[in-house]
RODREN-427741 format. One record per residue (C-alpha): residue number from 1; x, z, y; chain; residue in three letters. Coordinates in nm, 4 decimals, always signed. Layout:
<pts>
n xx zz yy chain res
NUM X Z Y A ALA
...
</pts>
This chain:
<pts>
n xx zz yy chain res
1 -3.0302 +0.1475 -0.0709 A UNK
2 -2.7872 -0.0645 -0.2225 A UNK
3 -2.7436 -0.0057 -0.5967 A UNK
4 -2.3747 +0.0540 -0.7196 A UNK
5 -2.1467 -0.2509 -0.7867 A UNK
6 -2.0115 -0.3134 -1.1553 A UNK
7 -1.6537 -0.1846 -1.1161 A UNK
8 -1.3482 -0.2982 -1.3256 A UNK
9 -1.0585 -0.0215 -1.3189 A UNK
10 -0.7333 -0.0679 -1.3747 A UNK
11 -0.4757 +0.1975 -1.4044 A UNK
12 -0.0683 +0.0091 -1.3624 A UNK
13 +0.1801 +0.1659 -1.6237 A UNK
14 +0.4632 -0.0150 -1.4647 A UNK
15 +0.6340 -0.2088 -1.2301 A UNK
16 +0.8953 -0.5659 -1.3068 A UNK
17 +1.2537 -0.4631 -1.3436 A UNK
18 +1.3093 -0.8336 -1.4124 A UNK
19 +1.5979 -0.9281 -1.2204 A UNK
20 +1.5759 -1.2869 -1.2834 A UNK
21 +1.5864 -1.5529 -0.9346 A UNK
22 +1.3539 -1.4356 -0.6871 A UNK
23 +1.0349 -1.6036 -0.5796 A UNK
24 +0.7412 -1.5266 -0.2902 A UNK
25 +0.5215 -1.2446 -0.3053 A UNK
26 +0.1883 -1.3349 -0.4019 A UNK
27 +0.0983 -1.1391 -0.0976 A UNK
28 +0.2397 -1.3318 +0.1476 A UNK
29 +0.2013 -1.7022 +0.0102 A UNK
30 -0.0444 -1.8839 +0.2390 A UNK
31 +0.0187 -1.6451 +0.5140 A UNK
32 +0.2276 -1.7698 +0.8746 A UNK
33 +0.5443 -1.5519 +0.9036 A UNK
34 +0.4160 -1.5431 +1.2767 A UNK
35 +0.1396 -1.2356 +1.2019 A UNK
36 +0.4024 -1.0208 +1.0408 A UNK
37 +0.5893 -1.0002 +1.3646 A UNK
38 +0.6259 -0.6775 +1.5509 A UNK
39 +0.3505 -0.6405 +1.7745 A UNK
40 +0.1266 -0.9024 +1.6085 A UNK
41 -0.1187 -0.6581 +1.4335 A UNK
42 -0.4413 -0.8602 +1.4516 A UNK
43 -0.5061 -1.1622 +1.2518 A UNK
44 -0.8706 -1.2546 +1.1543 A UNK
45 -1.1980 -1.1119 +1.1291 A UNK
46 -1.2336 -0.7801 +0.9513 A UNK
47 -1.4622 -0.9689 +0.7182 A UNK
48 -1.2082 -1.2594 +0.6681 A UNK
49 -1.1702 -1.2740 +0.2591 A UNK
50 -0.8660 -1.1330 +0.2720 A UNK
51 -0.8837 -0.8009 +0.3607 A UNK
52 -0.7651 -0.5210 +0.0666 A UNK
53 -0.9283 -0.1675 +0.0535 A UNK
54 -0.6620 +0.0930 +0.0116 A UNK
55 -0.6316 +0.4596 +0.0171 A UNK
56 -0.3203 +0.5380 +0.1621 A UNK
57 -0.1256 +0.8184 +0.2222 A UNK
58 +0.1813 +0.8893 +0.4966 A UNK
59 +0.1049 +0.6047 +0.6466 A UNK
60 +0.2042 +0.6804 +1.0215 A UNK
61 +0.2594 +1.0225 +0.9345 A UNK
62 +0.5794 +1.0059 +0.7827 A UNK
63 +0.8651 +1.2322 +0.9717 A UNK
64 +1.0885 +1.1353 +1.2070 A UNK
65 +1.3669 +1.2532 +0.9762 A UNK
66 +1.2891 +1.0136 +0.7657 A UNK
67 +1.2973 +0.7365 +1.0281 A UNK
68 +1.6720 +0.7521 +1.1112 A UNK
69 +1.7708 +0.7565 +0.7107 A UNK
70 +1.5188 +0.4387 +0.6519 A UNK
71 +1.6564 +0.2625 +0.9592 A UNK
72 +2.0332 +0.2773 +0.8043 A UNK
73 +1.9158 +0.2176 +0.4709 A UNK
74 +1.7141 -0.1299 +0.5722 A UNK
75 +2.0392 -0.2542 +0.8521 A UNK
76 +2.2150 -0.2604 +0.4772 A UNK
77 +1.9862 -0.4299 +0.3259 A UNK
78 +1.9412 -0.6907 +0.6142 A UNK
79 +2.2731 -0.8295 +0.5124 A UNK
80 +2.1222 -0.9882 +0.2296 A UNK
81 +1.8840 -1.2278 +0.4333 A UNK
82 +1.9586 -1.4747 +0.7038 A UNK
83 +1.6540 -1.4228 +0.8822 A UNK
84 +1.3671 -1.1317 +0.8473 A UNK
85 +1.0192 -1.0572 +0.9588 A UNK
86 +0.9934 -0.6996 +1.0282 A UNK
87 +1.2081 -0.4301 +1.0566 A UNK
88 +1.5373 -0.5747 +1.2045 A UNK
89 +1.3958 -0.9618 +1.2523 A UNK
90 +1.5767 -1.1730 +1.4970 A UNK
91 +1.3431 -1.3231 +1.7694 A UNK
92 +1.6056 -1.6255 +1.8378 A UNK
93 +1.6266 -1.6626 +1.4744 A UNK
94 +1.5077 -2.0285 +1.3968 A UNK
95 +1.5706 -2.0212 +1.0743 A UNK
96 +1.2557 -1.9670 +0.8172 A UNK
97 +1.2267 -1.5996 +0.7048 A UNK
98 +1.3789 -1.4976 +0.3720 A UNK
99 +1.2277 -1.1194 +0.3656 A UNK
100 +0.9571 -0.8887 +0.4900 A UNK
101 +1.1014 -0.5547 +0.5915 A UNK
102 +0.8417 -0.3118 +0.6727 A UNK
103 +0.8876 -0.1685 +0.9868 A UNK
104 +0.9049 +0.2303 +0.9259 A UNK
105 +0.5416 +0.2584 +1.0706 A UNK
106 +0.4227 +0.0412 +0.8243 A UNK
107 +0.5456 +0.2907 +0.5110 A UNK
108 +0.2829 +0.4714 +0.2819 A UNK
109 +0.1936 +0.5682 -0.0676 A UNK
110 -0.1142 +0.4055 -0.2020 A UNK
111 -0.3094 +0.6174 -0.3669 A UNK
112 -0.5541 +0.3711 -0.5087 A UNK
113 -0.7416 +0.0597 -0.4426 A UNK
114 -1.0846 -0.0334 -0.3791 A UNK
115 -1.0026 -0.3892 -0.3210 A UNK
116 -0.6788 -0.5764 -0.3265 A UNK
117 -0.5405 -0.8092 -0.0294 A UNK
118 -0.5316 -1.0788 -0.2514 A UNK
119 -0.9216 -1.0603 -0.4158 A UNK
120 -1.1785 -1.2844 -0.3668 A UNK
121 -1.4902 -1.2560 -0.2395 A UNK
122 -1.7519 -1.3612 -0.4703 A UNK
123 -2.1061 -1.4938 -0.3629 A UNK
124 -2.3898 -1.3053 -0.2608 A UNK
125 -2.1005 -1.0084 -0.1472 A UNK
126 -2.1688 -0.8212 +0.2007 A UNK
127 -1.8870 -0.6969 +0.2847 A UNK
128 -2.0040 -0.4205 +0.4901 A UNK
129 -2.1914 -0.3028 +0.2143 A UNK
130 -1.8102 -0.3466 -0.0136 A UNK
131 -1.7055 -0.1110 +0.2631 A UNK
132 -1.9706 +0.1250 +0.2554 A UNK
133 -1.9750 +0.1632 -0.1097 A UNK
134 -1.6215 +0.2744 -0.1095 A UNK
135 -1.6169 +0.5276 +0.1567 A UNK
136 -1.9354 +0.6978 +0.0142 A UNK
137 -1.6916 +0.6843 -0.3312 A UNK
138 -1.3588 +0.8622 -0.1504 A UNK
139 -1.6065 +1.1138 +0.0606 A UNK
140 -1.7670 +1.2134 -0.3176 A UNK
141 -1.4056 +1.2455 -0.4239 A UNK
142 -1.3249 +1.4552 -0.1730 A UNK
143 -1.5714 +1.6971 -0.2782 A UNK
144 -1.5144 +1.7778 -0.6150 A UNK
145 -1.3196 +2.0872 -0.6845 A UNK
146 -0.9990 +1.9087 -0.8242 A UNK
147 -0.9222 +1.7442 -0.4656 A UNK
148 -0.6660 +1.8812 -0.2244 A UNK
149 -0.7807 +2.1044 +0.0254 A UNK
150 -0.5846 +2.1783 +0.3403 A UNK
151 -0.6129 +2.5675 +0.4756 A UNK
152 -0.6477 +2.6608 +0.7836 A UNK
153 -0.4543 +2.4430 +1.0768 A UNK
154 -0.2360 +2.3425 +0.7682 A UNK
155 -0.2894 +1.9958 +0.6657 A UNK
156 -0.2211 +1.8986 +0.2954 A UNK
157 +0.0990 +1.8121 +0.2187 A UNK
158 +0.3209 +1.5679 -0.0213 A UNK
159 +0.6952 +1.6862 -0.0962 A UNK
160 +0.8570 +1.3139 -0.1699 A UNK
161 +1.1834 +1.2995 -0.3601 A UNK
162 +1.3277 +0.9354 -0.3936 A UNK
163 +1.4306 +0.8530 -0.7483 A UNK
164 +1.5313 +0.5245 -0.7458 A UNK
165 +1.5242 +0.1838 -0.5168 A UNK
166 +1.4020 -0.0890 -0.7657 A UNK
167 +1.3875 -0.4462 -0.7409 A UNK
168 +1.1520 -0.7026 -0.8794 A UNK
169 +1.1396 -1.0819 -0.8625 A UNK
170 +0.9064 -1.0755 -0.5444 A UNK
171 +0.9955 -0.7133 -0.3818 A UNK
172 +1.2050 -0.3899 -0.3670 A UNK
173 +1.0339 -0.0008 -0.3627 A UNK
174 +1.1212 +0.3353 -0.3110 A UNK
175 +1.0154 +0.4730 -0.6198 A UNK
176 +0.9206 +0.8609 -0.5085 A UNK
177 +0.8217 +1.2151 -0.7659 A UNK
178 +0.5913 +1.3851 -0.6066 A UNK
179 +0.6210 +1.7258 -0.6478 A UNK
180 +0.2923 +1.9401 -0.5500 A UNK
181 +0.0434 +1.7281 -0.7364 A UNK
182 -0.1677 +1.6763 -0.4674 A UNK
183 -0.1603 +1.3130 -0.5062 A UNK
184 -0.1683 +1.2947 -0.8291 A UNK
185 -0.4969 +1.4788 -0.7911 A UNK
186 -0.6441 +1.2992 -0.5627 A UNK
187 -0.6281 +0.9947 -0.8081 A UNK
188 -0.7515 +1.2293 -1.0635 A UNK
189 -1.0875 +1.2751 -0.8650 A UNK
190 -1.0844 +0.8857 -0.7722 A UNK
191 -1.0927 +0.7684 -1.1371 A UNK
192 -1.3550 +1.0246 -1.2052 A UNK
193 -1.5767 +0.9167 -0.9694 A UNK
194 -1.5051 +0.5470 -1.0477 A UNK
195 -1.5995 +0.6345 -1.3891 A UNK
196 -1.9111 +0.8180 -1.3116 A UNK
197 -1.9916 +0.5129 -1.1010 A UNK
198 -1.9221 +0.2592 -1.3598 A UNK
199 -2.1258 +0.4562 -1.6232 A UNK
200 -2.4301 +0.4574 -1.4134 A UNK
201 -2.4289 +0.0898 -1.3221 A UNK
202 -2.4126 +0.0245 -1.7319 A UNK
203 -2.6946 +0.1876 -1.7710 A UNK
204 -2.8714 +0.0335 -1.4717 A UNK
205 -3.1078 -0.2790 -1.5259 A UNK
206 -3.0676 -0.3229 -1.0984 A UNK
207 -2.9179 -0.6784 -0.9696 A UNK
208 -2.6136 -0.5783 -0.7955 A UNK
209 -2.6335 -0.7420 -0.4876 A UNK
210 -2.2423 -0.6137 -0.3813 A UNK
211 -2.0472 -0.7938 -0.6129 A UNK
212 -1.7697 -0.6365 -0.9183 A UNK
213 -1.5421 -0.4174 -0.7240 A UNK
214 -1.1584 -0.3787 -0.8608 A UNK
215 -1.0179 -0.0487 -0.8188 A UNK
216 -0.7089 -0.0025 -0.9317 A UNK
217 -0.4728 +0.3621 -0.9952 A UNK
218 -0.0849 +0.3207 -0.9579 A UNK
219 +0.1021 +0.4579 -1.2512 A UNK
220 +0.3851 +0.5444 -0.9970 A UNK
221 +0.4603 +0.6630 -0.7020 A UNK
222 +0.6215 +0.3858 -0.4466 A UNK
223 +0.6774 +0.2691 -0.1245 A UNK
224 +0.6953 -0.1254 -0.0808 A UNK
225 +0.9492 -0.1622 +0.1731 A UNK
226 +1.0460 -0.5671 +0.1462 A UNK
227 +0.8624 -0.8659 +0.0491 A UNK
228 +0.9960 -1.1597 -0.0241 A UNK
229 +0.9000 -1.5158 +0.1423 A UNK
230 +1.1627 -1.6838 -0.1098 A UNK
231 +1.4598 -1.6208 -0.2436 A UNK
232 +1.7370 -1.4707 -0.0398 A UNK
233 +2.0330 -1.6174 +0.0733 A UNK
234 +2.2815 -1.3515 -0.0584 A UNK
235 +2.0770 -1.2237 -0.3591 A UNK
236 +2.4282 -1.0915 -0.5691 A UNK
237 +2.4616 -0.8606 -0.2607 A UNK
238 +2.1039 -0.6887 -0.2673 A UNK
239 +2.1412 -0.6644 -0.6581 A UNK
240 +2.4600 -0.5319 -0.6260 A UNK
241 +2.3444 -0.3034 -0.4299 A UNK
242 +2.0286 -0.1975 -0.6711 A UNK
243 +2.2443 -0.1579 -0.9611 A UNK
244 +2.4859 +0.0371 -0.7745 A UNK
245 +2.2284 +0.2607 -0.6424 A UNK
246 +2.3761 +0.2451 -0.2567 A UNK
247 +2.0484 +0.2370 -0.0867 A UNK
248 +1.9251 +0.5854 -0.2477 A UNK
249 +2.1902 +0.7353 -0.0782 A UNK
250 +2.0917 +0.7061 +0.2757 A UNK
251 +1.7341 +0.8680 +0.2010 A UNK
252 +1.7025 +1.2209 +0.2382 A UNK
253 +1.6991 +1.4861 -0.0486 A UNK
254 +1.3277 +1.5261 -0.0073 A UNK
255 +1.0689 +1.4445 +0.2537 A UNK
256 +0.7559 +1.6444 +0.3661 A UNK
257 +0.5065 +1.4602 +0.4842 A UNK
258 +0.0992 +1.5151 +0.5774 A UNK
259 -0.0783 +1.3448 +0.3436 A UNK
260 -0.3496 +1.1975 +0.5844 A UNK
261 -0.5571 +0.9688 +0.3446 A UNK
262 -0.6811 +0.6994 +0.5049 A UNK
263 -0.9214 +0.4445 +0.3899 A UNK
264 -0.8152 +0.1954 +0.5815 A UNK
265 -0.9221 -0.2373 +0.6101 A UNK
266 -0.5990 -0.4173 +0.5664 A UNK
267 -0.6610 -0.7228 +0.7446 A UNK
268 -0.3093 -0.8238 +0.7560 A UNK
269 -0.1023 -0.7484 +0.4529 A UNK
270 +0.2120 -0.4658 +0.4095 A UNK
271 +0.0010 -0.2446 +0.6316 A UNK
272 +0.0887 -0.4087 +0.9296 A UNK
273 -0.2467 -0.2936 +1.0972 A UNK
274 -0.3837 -0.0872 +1.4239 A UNK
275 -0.4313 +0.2652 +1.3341 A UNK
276 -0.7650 +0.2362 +1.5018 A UNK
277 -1.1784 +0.2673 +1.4179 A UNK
278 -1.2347 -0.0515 +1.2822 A UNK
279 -0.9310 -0.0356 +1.0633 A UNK
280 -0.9855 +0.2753 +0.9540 A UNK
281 -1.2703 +0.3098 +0.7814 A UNK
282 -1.2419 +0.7114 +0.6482 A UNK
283 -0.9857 +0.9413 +0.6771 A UNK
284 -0.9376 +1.3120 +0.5507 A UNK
285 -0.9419 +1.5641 +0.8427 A UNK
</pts>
């Protein structure tokens, strides 16, 4: 038995408005344009040191309504960049990519985060025993009265209605209200259990053999759709078309979508992963 690792939480008020000249996503600085290519799903090992821990929702669940609305949406926004990886990328293309455009499979809500993509892995850390310790977390979640239950053959649902596309220096999001509260109490039960976790490791005198675990809460809800590898080539047109609010209008009124929380091993960042066992590491059934 493995005693539980001191845990730093974090819960994000907001996201940058700024629009100021753009610059690379942190997530995607060090990283070969070449694994964010459609079809590429595998990079390293699953223990590599960059692999985040989220709980995601939607992700490959979202409907095919929404598919058709995202596709028109992102051929706009393609205009903006020379050259893509993603959604809409040119394979003759030799020119270095400007954006990241998830492809629609790659959309979903995060719900929270055991582990960012981007974290280090400190010494003496096992990262099966990382993994272990936050599945064990999510499955106590899941039990507590507060969390979402589906009934019957009916799964648990989100209702997402997009407020607003925003841009930031390093990437643009769907920002969504949801409107059944089930997500936001599933992250209710998360930072409960968190907190119940972090209280008992204060008061333990055990060497934590794990390493400090960042979870982290968004204070919205969002869908990262582009990522920036540097600054565009037409950036007036995609702020143009921010401040004029063009994009919202080719999403749909409101999308229903099963929540189907996954726990998932994100070996290659924006999701671009195999919905498969060792990715996948819980999910709510």
């Amino acid at each position: 038995h493995n005693p539980s690792p001191s845990i730093t939480i974090t819960i994000t008020k907001t996201m940058s408005l700024n629009q100021e000249d753009f610059e690379a996503d942190p997530w995607l600085i060090g990283i070969g344009s070449e694994v964010l290519q459609d079809g590429l799903y595998e990079r390293q090992d699953l223990n590599a040191e960059l692999c985040g821990l989220p709980l995601v929702a939607g992700w490959r669940s979202f409907p095919t309504s929404l598919e058709s609305a995202y596709r028109k949406m992102v051929e706009r926004v393609s205009l903006s960049f020379v050259s893509t990886t993603g959604y809409g990328q040119d394979s003759g293309c030799k020119d270095e990519p400007e954006a990241h455009i998830y492809p629609f499979e790659d959309l979903h809500v995060t719900i929270a985060t055991f582990r960012s993509f981007l974290g280090p892995v400190p010494a003496n850390t096992n990262a099966q025993s990382i993994k272990d310790f936050c599945v064990d977390a999510v499955e106590n979640a899941t039990k507590m009265e507060g969390w979402p239950k589906g009934s019957g053959n009916d799964k648990v649902k989100l209702c997402l209605k997009p407020k607003e596309v925003r841009l930031s220096k390093t990437n643009a999001i769907i920002l969504w209200e949801e409107t059944t509260g089930n997500l936001e109490a599933m992250r209710l039960c998360l930072k409960k259990e968190m907190m119940s976790r972090q209280h008992v490791r204060r008061g333990s005198n055990d060497v934590d053999p794990v390493s400090d675990l960042s979870f982290s809460v968004p204070g919205i809800v969002h869908s990262t759709f582009i990522r920036f590898w540097k600054c565009p080539s037409n950036p007036d047109v995609l702020k143009q078309m921010i401040k004029e609010n063009v994009l919202l209008n080719f999403l749909p009124i409101e999308v229903e979508v099963n929540a189907n929380a996954k726990l998932v091993c994100e070996d290659t960042p924006c999701m671009h992963i195999k919905d498969d066992e060792s990715h996948v590491l819980w999910k709510d059934v």
